[in-house]
Structure formats: structure tokens, C-alpha cells
N, C-alpha and C positions, 0 to 999 in steps of 0.2 A: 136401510136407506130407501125411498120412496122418491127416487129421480130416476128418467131415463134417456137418456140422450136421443138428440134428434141427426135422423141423416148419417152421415159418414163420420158421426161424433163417436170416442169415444172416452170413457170418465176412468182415470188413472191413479191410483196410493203409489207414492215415491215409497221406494226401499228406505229403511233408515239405515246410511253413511257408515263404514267403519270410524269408530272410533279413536283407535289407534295406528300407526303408521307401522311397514314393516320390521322398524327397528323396534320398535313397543313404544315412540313416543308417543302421549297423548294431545289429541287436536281439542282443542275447546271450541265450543261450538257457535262461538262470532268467525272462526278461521275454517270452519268447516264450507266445501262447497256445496251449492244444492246439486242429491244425484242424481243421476239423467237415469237410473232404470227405476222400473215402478212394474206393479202389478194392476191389470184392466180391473175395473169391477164393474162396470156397469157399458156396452155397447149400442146403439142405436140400428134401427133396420136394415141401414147400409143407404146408398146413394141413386141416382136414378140416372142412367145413360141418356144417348139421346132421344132414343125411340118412346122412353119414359118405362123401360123395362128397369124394376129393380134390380140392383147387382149389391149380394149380399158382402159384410165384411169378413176379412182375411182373419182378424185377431179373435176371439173369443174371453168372455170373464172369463178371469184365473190364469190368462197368458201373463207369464214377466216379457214386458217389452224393455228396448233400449230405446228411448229419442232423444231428442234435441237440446242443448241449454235452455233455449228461448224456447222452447217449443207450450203451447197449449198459454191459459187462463188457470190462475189460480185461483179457486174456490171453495169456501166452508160449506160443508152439510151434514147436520147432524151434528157437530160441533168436532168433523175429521177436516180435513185437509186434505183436497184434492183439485188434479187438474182436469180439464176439460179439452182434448183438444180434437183435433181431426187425424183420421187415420192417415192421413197421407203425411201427420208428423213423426209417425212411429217411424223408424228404421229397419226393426227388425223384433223377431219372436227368441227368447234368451232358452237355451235346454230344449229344445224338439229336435 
């Protein structure tokens, strides 16, 4: 992929959903919701305080984060499926 985000951006792969519920039923996938965890692939240099001092970002490619419903832009590249959003949507870093 040949994109890099700008500023405090950064570019997210949603996990793909369990398919099945704890009982084993299966969800087809119009009933399925979109998941809120994804893994980072691509970060930007990070943001610039006030002073104009960069201040680097907290997440790095290959974090699985957790965010928002609504959170980020959804957009194709390369012909993947991916969001775009700012670090300040993520919530938090999943396994560290």
C-alpha cells in the first residue's frame, strides 16, 4: 500500500466479526455489526503542539486498537477496505 497518512491520522483494517454466536448460531452477514477493533497499518508523524514542537503518536503499525462506532472515514485502497481516522478516535491499544 503506497498511502501515508497526515498529522495525528491514522489508517486502520477492521478485524473480521465472529461469525457465529456463543450458542453456535450462525449471523449472516446483512445482521452482522461493523467491528469496532481493527489493526493500524499505516500511522502519520504525529501532531504539532503549540510551540510547533512535533509530538510523535502513541499507537504504532501492527497495534490492534479498539474505537468508536462512528469513529474515522471509510476508504478503499488498493482495492482493501480501510478507515482513516485520527488518533484521538482510538480508545485504546488490545494485548500490550
Amino acid at each position: 500500500m503506497k498511502f501515508r497518512p497526515l498529522h495525528d491520522r491514522v489508517v486502520v483494517r477492521r478485524l473480521d466479526s465472529e461469525e457465529k454466536t456463543k450458542g453456535g448460531i450462525i449471523i449472516p452477514d446483512t445482521a452482522k455489526e461493523k467491528p469496532q477493533e481493527g489493526e493500524v497499518v499505516a500511522v502519520g508523524n504525529g501532531a504539532r503542539d503549540e510551540t510547533g514542537k512535533l509530538v510523535p503518536l502513541d499507537v504504532k503499525k501492527g497495534d490492534k486498537v479498539l474505537f468508536g462506532k462512528w469513529s474515522g472515514t471509510e476508504v478503499k485502497i488498493d482495492g482493501h477496505e480501510l478507515l482513516i481516522m485520527k488518533e484521538s478516535d482510538i480508545m485504546g491499544v488490545i494485548g500490550k
